[in-house]
C-alpha positions as CSV (number, residue, x, y, z in Angstrom):
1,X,-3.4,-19.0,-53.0
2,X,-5.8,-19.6,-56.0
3,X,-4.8,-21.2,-59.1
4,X,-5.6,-19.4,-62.2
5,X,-5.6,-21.3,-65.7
6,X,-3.1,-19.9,-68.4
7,X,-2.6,-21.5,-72.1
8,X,2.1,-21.2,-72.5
9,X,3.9,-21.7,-75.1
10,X,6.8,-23.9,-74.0
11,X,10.4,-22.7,-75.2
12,X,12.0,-24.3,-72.3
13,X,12.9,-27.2,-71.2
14,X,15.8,-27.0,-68.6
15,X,17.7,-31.0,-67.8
16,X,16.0,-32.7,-64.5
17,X,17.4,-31.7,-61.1
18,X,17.3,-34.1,-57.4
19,X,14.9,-32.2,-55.4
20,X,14.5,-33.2,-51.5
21,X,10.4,-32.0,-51.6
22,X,9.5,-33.2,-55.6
23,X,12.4,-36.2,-55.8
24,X,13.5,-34.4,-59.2
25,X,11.9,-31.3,-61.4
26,X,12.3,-29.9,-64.6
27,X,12.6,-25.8,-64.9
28,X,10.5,-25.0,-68.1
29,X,9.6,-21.5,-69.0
30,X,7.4,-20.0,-71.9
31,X,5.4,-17.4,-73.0
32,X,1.6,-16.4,-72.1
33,X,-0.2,-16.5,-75.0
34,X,-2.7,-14.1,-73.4
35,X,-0.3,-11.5,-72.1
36,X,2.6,-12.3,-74.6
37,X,4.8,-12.5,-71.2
38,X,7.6,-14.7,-69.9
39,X,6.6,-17.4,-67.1
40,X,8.6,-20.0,-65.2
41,X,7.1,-23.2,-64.3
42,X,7.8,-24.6,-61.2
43,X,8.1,-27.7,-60.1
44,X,7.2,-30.2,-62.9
45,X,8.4,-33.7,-61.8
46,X,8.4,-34.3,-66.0
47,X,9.8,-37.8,-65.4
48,X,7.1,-38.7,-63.0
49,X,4.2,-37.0,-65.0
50,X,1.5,-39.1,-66.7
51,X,2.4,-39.7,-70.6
52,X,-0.5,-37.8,-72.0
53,X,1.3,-34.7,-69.8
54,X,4.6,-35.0,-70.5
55,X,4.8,-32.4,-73.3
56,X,7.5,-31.2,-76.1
57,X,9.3,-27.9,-76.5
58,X,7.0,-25.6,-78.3
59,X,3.9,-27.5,-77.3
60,X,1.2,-25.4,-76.3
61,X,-0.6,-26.5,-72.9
62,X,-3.6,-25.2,-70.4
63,X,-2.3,-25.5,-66.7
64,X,-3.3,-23.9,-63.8
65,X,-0.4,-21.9,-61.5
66,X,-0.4,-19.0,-58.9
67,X,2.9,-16.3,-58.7
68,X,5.6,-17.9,-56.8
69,X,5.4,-17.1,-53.0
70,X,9.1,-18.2,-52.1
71,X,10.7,-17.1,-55.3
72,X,10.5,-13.3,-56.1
73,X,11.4,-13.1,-59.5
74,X,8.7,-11.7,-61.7
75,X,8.2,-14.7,-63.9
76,X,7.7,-17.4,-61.4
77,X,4.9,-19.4,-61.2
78,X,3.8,-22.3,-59.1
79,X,2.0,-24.9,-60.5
80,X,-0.6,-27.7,-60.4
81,X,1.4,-30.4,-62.4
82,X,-1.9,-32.6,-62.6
83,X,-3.8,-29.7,-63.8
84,X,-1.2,-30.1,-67.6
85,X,-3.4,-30.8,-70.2
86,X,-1.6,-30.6,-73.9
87,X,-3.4,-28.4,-76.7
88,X,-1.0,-28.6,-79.9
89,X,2.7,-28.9,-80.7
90,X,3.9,-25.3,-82.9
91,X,5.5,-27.2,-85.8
92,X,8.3,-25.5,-88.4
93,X,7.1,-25.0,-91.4
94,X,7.2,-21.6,-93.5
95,X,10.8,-21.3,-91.9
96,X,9.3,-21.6,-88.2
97,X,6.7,-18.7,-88.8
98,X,3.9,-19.9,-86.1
99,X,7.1,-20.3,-83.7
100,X,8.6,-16.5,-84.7
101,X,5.0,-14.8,-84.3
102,X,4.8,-15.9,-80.6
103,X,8.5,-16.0,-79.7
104,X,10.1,-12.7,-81.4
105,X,7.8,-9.8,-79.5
106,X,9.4,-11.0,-76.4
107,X,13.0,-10.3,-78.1
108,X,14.9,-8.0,-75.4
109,X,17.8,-5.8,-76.8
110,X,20.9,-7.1,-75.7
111,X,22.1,-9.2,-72.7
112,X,23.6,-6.5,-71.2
113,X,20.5,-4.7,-70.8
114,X,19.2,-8.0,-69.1
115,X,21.9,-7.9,-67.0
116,X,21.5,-4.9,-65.5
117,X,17.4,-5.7,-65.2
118,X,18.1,-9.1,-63.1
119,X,20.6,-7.2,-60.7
120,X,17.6,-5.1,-60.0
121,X,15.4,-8.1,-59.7
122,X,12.8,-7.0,-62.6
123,X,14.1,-9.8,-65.0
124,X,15.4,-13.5,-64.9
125,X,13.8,-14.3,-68.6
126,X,14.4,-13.2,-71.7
127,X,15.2,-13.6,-75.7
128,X,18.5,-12.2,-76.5
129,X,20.1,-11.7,-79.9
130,X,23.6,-12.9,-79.4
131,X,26.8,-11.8,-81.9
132,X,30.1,-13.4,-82.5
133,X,29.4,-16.4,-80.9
134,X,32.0,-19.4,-79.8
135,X,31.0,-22.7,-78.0
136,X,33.2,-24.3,-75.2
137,X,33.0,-27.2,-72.8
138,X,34.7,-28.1,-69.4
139,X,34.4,-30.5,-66.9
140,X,32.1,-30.5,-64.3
141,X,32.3,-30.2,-60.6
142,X,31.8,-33.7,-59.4
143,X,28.4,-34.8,-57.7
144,X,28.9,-35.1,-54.1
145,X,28.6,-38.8,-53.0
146,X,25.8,-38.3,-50.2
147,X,23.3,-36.3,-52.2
148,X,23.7,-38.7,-55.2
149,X,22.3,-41.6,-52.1
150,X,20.0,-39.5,-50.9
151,X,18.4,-38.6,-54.6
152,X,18.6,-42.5,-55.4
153,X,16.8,-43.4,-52.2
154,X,14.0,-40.4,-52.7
155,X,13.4,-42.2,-56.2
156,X,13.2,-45.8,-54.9
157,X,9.5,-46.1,-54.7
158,X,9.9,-45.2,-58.5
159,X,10.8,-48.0,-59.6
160,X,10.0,-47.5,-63.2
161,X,12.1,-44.3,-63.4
162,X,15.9,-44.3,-63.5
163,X,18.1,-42.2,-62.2
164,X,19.4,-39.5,-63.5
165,X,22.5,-39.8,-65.1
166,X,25.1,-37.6,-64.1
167,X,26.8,-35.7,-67.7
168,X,30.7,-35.2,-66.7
169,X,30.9,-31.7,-69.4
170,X,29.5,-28.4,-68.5
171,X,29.0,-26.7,-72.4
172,X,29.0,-22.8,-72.8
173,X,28.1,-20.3,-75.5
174,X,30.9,-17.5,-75.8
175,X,29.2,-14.6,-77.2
176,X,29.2,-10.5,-77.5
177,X,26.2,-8.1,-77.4
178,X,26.5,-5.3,-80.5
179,X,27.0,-2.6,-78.4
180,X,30.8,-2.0,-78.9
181,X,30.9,-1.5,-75.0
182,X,30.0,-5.0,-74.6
183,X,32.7,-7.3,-72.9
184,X,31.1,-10.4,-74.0
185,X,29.3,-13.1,-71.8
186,X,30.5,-16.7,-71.2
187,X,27.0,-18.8,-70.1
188,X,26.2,-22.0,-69.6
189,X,23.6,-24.1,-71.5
190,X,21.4,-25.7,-69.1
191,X,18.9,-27.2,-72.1
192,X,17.5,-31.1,-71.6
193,X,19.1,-30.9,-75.2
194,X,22.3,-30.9,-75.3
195,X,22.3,-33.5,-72.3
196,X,20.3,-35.7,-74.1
197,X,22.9,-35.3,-77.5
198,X,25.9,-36.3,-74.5
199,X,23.9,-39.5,-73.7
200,X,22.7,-40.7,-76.7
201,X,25.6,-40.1,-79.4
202,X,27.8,-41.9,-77.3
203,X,26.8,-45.2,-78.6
204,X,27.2,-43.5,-82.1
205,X,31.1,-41.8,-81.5
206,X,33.6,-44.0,-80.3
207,X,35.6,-41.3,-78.3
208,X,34.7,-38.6,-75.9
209,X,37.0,-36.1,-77.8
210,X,34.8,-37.1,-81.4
211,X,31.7,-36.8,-79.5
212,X,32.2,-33.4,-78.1
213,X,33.5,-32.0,-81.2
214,X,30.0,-33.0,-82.5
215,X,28.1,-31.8,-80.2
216,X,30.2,-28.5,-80.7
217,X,29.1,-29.1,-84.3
218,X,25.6,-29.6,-83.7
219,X,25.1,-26.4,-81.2
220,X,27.3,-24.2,-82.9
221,X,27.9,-24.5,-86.6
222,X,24.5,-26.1,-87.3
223,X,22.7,-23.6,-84.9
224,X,23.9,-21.3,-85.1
225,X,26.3,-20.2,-87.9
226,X,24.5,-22.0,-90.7
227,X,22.0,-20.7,-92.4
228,X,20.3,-19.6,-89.0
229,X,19.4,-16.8,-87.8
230,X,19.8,-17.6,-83.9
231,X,18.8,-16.4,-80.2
232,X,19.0,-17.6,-77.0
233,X,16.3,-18.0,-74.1
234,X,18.2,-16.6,-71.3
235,X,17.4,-17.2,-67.5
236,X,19.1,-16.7,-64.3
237,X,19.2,-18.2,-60.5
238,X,17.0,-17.6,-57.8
239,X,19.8,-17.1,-55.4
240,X,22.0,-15.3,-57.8
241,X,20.4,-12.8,-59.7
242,X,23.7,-11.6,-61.9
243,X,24.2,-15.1,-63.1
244,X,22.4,-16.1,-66.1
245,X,22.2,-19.3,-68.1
246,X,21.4,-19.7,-71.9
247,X,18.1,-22.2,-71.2
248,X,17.9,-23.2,-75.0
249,X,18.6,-21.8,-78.8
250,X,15.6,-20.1,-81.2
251,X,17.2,-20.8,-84.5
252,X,14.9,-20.2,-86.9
253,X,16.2,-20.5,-91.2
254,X,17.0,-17.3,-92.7
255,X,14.7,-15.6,-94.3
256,X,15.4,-14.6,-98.0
């Protein structure tokens, strides 16, 4: 299969996962700047890349990548992790025009519609405009104690790298589509983001119940209910086509 060399946009940057062939990968997604079109990028060992590769959300970077063989969803894309080469990070200013003039053609009319396109298998990413939206957490299903030893001897010859750290919360968006048929969706945030928040404010909020609540504050109230006018990137899984995940929040300012 030849490679082919396309400049994305990335809006996606999904938390690491063990993998048995890559030791772990990161799911990113973004949009073609040439075709104004959704790809998934798949496998990036992000952790393991070179520091001049390892890039931000809403970087812009040249890679070269070939549709997915084992994984038929439309967006998917195999690629050449050495091939990464960083152009430009898409800053915020003028209330995150630059970011909206790339990101907001994509925007798909409701999650219900993308619903109904994934069942189908012509859709597993898209922009969403989400309506009365909530924010939950629950526990999460323990990690089973063999494939935590199995991941931690695959990353033994990187010694530099550690492990990664299992985060005991699943956190979920609550949300409704306009359409007054909609029942309302309950999905999962899967963003490096809020995993990252989990880690690091710990050291900063003295109890789990205080540190949730902020992260609740952060993702919700801050993202999404002040002075924001928010969507979600919205993926699903390979092997289940009807479950989606919300992969990370565009919450651009308001514009007067």
């Amino acid at each position: 299969m030849l490679f082919e060399q396309k400049k994305v946009l990335i809006t996606v940057k999904a938390y690491p996962n063990p993998s048995r062939k890559y030791v772990e990968t990161v799911c990113c997604a973004g949009i073609d700047l040439n075709t104004n079109q959704w790809l998934r990028l798949y496998p990036i060992p992000f952790r393991l890349l070179k520091d001049n590769k390892r890039f931000k959300k809403y970087s812009i970077i040249e890679v070269e990548c070939h549709r997915a063989i084992d994984d038929k969803r439309p967006e998917s894309y195999k690629v050449n992790a050495d091939s990464i080469n960083v152009l430009e990070v898409i800053g915020t200013k003028d209330k995150w025009q630059q970011r909206k003039d790339i990101v907001m053609p994509t925007l798909q009319e409701t999650m219900c519609q993308v619903c109904k396109l994934g069942i189908k298998k012509e859709k597993s990413l898209a922009l969403i405009k989400p309506h009365d939206i909530d924010f939950e957490w629950q526990k999460a299903k323990p990690i089973e104690k063999e494939k935590q030893e199995g991941y931690k001897q695959l990353l033994f010859t990187h010694e530099k790298i550690e492990p990664i750290e299992y985060i005991p919360h699943d956190f979920y968006y609550i949300f409704k589509c306009r359409e007054q048929s909609c029942s309302g969706h309950r999905l999962q945030i899967i963003d490096w983001e809020i995993k990252q928040a989990f880690r690091q404010w710990r050291l900063r909020y003295k109890t789990e119940a205080l540190l949730l609540e902020k992260i609740k504050e952060k993702w919700l109230t801050v993202m999404c209910l002040k002075n924001t006018d928010p969507y979600f990137f919205v993926g699903n899984m390979h092997r289940f086509p009807k479950n989606f995940m919300v992969l990370g929040t565009f919450y651009p300012p308001i514009s007067k």
